[in-house]
PDBQT receptor file of N, H, CA, C and O in Angstrom, charges set to zero:
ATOM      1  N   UNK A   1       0.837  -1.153   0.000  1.00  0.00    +0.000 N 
ATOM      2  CA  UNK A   1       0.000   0.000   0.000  1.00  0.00    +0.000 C 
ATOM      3  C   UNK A   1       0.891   1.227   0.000  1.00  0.00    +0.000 C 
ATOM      4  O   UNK A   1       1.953   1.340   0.611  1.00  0.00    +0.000 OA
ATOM      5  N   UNK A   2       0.289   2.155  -0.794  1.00  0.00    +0.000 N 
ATOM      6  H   UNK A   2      -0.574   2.063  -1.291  1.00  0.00    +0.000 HD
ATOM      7  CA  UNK A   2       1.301   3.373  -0.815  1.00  0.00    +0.000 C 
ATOM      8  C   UNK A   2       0.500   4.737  -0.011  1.00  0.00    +0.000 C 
ATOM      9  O   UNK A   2      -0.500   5.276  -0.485  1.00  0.00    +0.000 OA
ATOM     10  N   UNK A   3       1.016   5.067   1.007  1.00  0.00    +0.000 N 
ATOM     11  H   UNK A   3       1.829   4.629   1.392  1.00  0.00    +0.000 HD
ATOM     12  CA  UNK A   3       0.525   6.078   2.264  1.00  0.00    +0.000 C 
ATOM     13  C   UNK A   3       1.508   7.732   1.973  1.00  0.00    +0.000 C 
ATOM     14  O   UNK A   3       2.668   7.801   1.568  1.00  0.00    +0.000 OA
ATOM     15  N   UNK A   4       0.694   8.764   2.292  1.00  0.00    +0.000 N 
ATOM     16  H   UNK A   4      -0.248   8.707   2.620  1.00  0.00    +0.000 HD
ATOM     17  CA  UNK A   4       1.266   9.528   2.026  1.00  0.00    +0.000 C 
ATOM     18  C   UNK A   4       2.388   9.382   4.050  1.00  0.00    +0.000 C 
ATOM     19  O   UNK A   4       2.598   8.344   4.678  1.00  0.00    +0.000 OA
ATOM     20  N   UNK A   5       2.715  10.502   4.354  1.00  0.00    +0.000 N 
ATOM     21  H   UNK A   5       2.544  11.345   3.845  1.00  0.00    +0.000 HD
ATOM     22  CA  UNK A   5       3.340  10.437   5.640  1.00  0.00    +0.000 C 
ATOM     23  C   UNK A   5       2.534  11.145   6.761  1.00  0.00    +0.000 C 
ATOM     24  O   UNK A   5       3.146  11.860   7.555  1.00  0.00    +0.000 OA
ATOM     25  N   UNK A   6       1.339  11.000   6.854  1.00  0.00    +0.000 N 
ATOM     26  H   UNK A   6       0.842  10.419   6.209  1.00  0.00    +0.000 HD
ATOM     27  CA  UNK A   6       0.257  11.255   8.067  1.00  0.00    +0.000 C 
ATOM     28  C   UNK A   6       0.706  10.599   9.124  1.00  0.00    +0.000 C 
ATOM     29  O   UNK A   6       1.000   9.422   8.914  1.00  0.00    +0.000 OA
ATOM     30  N   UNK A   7       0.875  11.084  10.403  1.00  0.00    +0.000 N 
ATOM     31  H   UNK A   7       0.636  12.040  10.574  1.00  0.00    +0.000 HD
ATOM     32  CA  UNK A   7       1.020  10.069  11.665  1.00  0.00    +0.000 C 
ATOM     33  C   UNK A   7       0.321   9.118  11.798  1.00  0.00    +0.000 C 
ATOM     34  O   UNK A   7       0.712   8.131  12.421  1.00  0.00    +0.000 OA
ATOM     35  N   UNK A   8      -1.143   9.213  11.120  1.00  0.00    +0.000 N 
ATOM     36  H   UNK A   8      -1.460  10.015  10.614  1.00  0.00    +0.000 HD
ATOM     37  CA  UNK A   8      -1.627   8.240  11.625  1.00  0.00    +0.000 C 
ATOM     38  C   UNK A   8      -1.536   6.945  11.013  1.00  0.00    +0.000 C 
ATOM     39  O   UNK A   8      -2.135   5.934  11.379  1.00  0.00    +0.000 OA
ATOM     40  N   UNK A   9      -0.791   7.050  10.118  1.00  0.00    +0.000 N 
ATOM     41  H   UNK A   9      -0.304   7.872   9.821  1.00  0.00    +0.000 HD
ATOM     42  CA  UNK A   9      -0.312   5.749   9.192  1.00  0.00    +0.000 C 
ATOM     43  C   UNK A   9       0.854   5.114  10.197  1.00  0.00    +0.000 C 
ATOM     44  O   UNK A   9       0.754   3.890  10.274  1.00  0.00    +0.000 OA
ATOM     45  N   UNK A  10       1.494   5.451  10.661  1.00  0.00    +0.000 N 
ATOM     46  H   UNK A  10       1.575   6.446  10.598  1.00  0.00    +0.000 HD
ATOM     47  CA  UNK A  10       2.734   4.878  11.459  1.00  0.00    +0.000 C 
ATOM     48  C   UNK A  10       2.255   4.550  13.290  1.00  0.00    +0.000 C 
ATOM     49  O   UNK A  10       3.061   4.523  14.220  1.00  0.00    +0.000 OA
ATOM     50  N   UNK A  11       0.779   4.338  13.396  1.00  0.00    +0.000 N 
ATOM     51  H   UNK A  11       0.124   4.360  12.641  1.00  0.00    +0.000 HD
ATOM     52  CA  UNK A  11       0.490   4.662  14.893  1.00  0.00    +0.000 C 
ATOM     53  C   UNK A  11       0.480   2.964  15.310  1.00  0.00    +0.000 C 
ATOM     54  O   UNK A  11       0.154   2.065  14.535  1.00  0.00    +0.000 OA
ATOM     55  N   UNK A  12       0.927   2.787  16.747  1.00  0.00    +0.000 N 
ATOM     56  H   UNK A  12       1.192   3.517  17.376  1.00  0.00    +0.000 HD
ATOM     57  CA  UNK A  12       0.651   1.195  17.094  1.00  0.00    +0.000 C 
ATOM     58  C   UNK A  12      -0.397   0.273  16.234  1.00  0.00    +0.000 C 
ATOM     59  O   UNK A  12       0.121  -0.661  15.623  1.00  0.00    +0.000 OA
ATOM     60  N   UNK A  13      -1.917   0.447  16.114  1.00  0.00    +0.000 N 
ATOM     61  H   UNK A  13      -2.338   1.206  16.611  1.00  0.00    +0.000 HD
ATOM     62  CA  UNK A  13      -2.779   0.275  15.591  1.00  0.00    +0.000 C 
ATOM     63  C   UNK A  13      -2.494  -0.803  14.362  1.00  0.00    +0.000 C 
ATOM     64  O   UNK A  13      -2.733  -1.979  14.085  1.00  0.00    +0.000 OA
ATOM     65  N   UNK A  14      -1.750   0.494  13.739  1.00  0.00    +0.000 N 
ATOM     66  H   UNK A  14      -1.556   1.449  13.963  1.00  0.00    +0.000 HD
ATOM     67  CA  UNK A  14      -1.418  -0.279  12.001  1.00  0.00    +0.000 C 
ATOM     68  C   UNK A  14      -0.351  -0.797  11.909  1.00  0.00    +0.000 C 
ATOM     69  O   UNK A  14      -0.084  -1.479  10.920  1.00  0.00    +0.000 OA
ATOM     70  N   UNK A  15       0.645  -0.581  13.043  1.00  0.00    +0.000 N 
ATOM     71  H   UNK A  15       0.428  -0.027  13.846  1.00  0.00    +0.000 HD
ATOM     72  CA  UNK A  15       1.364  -1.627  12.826  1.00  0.00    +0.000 C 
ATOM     73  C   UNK A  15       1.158  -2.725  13.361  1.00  0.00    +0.000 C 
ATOM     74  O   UNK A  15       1.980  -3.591  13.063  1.00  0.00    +0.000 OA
ATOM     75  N   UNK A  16       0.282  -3.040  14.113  1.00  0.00    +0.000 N 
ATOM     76  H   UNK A  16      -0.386  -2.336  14.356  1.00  0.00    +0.000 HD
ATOM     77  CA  UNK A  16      -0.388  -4.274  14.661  1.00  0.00    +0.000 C 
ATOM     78  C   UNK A  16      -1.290  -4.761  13.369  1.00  0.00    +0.000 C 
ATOM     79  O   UNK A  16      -1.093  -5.901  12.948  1.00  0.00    +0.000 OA
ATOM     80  N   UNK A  17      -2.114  -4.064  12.834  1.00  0.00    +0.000 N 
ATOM     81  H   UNK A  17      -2.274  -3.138  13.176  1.00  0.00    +0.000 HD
ATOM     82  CA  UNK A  17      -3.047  -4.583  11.868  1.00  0.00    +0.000 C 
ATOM     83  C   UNK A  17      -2.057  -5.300  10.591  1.00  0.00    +0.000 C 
ATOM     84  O   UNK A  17      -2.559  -6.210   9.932  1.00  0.00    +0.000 OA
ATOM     85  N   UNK A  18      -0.769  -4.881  10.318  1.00  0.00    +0.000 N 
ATOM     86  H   UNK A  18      -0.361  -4.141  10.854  1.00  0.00    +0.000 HD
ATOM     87  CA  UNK A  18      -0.086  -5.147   9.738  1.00  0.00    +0.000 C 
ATOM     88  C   UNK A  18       0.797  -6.603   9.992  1.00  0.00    +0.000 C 
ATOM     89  O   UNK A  18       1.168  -7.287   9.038  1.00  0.00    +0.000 OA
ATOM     90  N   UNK A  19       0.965  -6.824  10.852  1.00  0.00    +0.000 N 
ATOM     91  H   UNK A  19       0.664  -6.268  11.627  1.00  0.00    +0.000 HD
ATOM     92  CA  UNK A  19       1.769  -7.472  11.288  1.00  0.00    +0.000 C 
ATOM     93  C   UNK A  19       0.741  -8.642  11.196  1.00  0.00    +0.000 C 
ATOM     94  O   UNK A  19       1.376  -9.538  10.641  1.00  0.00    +0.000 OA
ATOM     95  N   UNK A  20      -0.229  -8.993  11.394  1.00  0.00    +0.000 N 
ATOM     96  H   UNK A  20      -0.745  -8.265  11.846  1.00  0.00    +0.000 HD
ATOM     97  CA  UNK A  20      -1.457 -10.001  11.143  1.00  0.00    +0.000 C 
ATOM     98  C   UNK A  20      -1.975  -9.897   9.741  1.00  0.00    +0.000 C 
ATOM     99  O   UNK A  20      -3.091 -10.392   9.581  1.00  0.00    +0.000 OA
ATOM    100  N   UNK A  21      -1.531  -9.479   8.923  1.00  0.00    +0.000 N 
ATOM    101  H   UNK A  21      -0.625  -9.077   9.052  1.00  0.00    +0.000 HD
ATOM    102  CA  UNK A  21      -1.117  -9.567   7.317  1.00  0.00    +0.000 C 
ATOM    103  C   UNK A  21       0.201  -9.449   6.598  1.00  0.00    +0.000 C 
ATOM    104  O   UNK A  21       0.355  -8.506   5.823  1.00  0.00    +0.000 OA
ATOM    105  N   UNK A  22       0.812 -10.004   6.719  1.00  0.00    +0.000 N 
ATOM    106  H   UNK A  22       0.686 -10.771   7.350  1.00  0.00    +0.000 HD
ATOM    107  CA  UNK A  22       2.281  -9.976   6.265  1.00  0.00    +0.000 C 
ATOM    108  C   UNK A  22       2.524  -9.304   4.777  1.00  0.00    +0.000 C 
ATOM    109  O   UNK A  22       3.307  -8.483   4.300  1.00  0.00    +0.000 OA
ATOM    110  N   UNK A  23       1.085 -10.350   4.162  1.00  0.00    +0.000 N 
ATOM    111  H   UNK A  23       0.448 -11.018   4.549  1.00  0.00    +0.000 HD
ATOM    112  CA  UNK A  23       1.447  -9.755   2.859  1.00  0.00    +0.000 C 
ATOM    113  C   UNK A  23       1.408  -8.570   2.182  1.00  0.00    +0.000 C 
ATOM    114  O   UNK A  23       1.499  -8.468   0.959  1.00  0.00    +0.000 OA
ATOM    115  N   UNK A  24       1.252  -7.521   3.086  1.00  0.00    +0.000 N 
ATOM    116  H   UNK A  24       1.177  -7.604   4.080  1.00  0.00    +0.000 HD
ATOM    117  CA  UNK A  24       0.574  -5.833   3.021  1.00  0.00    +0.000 C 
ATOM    118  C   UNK A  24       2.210  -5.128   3.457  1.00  0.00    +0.000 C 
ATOM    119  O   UNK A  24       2.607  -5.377   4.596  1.00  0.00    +0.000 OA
ATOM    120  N   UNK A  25       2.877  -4.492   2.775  1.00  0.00    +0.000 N 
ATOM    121  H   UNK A  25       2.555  -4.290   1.850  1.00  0.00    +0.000 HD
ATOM    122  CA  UNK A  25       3.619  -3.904   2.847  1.00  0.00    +0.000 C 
ATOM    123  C   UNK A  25       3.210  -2.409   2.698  1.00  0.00    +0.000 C 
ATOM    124  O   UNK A  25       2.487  -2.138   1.738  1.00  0.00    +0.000 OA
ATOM    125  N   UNK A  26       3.606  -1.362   3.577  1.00  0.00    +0.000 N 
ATOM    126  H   UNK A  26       4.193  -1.582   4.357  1.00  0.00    +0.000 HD
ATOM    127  CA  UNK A  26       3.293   0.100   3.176  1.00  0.00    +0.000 C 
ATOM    128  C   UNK A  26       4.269   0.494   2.658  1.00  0.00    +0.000 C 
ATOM    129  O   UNK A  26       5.354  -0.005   2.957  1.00  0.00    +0.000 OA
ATOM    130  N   UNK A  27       4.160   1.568   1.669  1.00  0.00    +0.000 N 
ATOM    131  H   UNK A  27       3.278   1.974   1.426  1.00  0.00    +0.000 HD
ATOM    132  CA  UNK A  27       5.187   2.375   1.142  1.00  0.00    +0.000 C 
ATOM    133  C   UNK A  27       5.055   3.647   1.415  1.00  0.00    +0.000 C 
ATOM    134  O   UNK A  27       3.986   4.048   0.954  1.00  0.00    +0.000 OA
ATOM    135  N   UNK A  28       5.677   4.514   1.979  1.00  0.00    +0.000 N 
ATOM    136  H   UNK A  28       6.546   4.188   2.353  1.00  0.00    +0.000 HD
ATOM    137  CA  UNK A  28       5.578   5.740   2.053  1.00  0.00    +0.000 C 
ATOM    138  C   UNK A  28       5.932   6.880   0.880  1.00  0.00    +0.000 C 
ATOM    139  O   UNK A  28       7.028   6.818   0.321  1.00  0.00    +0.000 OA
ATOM    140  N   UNK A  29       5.224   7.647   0.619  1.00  0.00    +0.000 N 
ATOM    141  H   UNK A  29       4.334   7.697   1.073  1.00  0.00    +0.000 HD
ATOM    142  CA  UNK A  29       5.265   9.008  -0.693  1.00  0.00    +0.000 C 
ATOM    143  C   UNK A  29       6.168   9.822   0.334  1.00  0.00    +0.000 C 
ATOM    144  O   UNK A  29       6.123   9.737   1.561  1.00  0.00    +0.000 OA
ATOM    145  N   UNK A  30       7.120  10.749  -0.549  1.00  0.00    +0.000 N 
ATOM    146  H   UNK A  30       7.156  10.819  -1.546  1.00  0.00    +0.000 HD
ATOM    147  CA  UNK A  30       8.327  11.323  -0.176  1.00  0.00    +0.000 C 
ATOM    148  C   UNK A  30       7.562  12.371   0.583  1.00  0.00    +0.000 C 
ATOM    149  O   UNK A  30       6.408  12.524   0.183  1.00  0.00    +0.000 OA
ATOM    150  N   UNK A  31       8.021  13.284   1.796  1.00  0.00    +0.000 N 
ATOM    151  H   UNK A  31       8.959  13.160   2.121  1.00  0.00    +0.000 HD
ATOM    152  CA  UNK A  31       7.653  14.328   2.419  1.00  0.00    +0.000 C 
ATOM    153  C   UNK A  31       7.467  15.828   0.984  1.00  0.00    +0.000 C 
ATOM    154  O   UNK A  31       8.357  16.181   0.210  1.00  0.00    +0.000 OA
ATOM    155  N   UNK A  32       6.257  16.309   1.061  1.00  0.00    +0.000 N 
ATOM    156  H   UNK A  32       5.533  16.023   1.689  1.00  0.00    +0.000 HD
ATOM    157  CA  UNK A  32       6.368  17.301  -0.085  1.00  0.00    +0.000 C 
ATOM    158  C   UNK A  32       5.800  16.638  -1.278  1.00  0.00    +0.000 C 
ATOM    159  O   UNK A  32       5.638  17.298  -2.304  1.00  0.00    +0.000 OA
ATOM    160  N   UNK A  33       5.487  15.393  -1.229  1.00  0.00    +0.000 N 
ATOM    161  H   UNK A  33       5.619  14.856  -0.395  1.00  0.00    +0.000 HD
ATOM    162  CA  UNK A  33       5.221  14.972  -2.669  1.00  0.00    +0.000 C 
ATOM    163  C   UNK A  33       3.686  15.146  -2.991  1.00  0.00    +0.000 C 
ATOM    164  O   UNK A  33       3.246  14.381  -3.849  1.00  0.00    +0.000 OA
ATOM    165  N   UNK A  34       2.835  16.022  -2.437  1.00  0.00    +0.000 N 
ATOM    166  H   UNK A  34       3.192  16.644  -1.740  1.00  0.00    +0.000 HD
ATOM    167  CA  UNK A  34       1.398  15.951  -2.727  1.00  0.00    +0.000 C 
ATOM    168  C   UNK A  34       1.097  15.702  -4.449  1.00  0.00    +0.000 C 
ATOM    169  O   UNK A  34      -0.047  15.332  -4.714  1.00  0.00    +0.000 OA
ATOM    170  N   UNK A  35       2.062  15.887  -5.620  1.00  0.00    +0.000 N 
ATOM    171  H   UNK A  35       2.991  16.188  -5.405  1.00  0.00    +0.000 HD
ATOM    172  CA  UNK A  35       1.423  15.533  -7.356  1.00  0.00    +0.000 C 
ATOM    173  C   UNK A  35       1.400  13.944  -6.826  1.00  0.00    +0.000 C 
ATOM    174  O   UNK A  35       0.862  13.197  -7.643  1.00  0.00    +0.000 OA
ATOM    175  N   UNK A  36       1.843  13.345  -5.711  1.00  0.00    +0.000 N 
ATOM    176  H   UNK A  36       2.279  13.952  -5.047  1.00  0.00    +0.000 HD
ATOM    177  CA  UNK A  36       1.434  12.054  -6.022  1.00  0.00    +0.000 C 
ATOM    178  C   UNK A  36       0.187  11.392  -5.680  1.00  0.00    +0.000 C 
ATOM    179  O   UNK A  36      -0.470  10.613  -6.370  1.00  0.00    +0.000 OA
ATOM    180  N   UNK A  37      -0.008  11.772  -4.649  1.00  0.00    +0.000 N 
ATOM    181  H   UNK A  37       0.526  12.405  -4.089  1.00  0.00    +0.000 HD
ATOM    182  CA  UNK A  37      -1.418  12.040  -4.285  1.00  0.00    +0.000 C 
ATOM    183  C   UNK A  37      -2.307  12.357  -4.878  1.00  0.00    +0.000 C 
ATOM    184  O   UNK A  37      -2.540  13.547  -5.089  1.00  0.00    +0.000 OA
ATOM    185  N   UNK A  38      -3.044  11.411  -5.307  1.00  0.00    +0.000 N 
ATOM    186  H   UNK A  38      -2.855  10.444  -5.135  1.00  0.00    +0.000 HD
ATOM    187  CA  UNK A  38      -4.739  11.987  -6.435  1.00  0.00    +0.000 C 
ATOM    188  C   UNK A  38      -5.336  13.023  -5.432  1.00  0.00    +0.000 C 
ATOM    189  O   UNK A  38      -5.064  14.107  -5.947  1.00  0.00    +0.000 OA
ATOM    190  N   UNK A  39      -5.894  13.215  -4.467  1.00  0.00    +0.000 N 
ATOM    191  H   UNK A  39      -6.115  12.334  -4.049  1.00  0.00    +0.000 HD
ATOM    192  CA  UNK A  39      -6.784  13.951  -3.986  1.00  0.00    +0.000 C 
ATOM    193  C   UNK A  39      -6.526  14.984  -3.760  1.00  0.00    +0.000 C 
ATOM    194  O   UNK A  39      -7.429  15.762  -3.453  1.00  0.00    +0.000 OA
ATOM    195  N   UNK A  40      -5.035  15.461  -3.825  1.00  0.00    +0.000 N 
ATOM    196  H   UNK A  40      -4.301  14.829  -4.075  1.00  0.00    +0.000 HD
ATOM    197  CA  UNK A  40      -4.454  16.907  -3.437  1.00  0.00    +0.000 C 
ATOM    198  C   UNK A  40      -4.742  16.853  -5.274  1.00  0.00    +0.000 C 
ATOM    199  O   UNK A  40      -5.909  17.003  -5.636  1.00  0.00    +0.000 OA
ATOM    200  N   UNK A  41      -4.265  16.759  -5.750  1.00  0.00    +0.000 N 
ATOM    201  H   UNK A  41      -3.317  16.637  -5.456  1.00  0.00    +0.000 HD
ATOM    202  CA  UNK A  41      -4.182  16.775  -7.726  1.00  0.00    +0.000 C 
ATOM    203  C   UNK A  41      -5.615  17.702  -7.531  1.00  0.00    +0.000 C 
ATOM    204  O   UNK A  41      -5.688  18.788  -8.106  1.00  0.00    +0.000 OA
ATOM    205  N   UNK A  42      -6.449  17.337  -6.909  1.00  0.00    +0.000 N 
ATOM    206  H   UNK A  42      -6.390  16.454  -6.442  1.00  0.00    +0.000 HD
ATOM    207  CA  UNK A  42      -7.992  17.331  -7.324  1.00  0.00    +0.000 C 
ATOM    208  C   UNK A  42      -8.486  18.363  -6.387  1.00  0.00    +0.000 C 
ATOM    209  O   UNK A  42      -9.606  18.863  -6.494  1.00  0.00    +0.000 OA
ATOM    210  N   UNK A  43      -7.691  18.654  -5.528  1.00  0.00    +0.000 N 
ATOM    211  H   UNK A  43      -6.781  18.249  -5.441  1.00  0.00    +0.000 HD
ATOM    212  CA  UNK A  43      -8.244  19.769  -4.540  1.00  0.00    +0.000 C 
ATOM    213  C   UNK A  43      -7.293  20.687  -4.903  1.00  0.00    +0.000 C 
ATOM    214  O   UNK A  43      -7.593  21.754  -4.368  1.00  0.00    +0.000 OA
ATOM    215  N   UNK A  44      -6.212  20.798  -5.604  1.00  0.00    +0.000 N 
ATOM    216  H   UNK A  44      -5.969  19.931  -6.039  1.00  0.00    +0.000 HD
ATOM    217  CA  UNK A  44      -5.111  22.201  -6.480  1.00  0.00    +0.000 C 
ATOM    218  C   UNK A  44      -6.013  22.137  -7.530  1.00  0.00    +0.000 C 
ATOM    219  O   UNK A  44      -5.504  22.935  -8.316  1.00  0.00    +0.000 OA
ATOM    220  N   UNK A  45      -7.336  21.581  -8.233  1.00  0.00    +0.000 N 
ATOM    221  H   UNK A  45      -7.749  20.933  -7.594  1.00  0.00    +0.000 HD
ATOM    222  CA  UNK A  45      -7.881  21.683  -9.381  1.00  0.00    +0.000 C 
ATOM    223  C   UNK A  45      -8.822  22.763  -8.856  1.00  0.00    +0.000 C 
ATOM    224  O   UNK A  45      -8.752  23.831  -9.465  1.00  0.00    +0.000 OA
ATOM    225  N   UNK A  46      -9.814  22.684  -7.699  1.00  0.00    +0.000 N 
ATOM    226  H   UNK A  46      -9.870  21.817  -7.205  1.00  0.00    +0.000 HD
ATOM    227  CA  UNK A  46     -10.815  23.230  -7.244  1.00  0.00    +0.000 C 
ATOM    228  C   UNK A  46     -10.816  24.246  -7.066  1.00  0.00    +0.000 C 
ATOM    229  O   UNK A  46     -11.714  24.950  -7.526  1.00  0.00    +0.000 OA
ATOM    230  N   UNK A  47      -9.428  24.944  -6.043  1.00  0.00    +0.000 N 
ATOM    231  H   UNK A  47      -8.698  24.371  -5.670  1.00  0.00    +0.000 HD
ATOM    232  CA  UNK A  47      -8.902  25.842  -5.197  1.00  0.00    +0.000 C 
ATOM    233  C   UNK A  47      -8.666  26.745  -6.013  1.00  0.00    +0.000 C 
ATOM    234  O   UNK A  47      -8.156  27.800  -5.637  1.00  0.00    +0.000 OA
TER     235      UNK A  47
């Protein structure tokens, strides 16, 4: 899964939920990278 860098992606929680799926790897998007992100793309369209 590819996560932008929100805390709440890195909180006990998910790394527990993770760890009881092995096969789920996260990837993190570089700090600053919102063009990778569809929903920022789409909210710099609106704005």
């Amino acid at each position: 899964m590819i996560h932008d860098n929100f805390a709440f992606h890195k909180t006990p929680e998910v790394k527990a939920w993770l760890e009881r799926r092995p096969r789920f790897k996260l990837h993190f998007t570089p700090t600053s990278a919102s063009w990778l992100n569809p929903v920022e793309r789409f909210l710099a369209e609106i704005t």
